[in-house]
C-alpha positions as CSV (number, residue, x, y, z in Angstrom):
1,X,32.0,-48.5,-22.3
2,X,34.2,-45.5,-21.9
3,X,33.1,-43.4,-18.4
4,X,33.1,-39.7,-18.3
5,X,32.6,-36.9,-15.6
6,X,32.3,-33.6,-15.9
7,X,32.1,-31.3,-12.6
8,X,29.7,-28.6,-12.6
9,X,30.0,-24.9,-10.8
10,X,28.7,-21.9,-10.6
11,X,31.3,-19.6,-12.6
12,X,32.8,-16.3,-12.0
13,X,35.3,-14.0,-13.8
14,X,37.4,-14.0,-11.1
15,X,39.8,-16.1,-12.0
16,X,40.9,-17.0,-8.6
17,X,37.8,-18.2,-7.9
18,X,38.0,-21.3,-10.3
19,X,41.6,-22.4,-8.7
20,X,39.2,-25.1,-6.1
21,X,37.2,-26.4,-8.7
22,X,40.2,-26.9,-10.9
23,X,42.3,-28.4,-8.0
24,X,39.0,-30.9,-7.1
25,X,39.2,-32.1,-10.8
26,X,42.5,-32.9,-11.2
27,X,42.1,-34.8,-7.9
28,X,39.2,-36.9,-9.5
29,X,40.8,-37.3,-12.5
30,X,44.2,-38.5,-10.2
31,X,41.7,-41.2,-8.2
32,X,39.6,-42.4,-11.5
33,X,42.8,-42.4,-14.1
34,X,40.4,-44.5,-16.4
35,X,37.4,-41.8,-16.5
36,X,37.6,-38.8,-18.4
37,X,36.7,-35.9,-16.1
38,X,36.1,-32.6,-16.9
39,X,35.2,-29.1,-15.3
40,X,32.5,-26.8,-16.6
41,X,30.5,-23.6,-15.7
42,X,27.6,-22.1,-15.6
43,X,28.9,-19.1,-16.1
44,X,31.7,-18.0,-18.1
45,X,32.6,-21.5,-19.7
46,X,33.5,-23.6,-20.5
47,X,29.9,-24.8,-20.7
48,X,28.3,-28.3,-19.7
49,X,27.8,-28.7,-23.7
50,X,31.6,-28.1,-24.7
51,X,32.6,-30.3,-21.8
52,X,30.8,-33.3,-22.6
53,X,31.5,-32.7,-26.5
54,X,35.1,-33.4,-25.3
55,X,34.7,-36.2,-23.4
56,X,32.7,-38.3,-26.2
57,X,35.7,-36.8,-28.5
58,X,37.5,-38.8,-26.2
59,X,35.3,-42.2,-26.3
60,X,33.0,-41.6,-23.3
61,X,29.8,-43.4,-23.6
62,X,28.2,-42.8,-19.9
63,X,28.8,-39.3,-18.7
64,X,27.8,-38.6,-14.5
65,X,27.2,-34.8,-14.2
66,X,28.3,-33.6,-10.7
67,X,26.8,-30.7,-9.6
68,X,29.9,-28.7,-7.3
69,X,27.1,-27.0,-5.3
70,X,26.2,-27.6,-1.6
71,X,22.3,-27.3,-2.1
72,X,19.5,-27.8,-4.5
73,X,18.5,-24.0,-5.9
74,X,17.3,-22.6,-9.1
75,X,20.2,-23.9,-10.9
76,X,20.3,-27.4,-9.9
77,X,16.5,-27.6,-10.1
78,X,16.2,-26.1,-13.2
79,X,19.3,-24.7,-15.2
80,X,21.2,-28.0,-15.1
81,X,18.8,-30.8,-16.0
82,X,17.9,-28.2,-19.3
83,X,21.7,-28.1,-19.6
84,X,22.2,-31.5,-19.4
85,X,18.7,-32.5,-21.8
86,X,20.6,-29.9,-24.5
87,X,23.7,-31.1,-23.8
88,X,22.9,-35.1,-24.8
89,X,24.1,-36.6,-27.7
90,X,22.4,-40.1,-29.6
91,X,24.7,-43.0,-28.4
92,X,25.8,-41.4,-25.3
93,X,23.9,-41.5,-21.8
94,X,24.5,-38.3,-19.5
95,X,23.1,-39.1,-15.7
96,X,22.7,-35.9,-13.5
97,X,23.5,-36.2,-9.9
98,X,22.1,-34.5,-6.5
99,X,24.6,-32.0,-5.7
100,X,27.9,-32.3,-3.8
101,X,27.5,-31.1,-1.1
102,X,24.4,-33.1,0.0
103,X,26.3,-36.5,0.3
104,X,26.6,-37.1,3.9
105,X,30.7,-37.9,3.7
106,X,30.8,-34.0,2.5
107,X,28.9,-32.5,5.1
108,X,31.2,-34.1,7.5
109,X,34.1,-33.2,6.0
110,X,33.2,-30.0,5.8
111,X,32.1,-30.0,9.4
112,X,35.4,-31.6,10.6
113,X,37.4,-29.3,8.6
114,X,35.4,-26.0,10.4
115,X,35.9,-27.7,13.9
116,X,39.6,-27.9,13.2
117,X,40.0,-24.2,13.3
118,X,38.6,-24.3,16.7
């Protein structure tokens, strides 16, 4: 069965803003070269739904939704599991994850990375 990712952010129009997010998924996509990943936004798309149409276009049968945030708020608690319950397809299984940035390896990275500058 086919594996699929797709990272999910915030959103903004600012271009610029994006650039992390699009660097993270390549990276992913570099590390799992037999998962289709993709990137989409709450906010000025492409949307969750758009993203996981592509990945079962591309055979993906089990799709892992990431949540790129650092903390459960309103739109992990509650935008993203009706995203991902509109987003579902029959025949493919879409698994929501805690957020990012509550996996302990993330925190200390993030730590380490701010202590750096010190």
């Amino acid at each position: 069965m086919k594996q699929g990712i797709v990272l999910v952010a915030h959103g903004s129009r600012d271009p610029e803003w994006s650039r992390p997010f699009e660097r993270l998924a390549r990276s992913v996509a570099e590390k799992l070269p037999a998962v289709s990943v993709g990137l989409a936004f709450l906010e000025h798309g492409p949307s969750l739904d758009e993203i996981v149409g592509a990945l079962i276009a591309k055979g993906a049968a089990s799709i892992r939704v990431v949540p790129v945030f650092l903390g459960q708020g309103g739109h992990v608690k509650d935008d993203l599991p009706r995203l991902v319950r509109e987003a579902a397809r029959p025949g493919t299984n879409l698994f929501l994850e805690q957020p990012i940035g509550e996996q302990p390896q993330v925190i200390e990275a993030i730590a380490s990375a701010i202590a750096s500058a010190c």
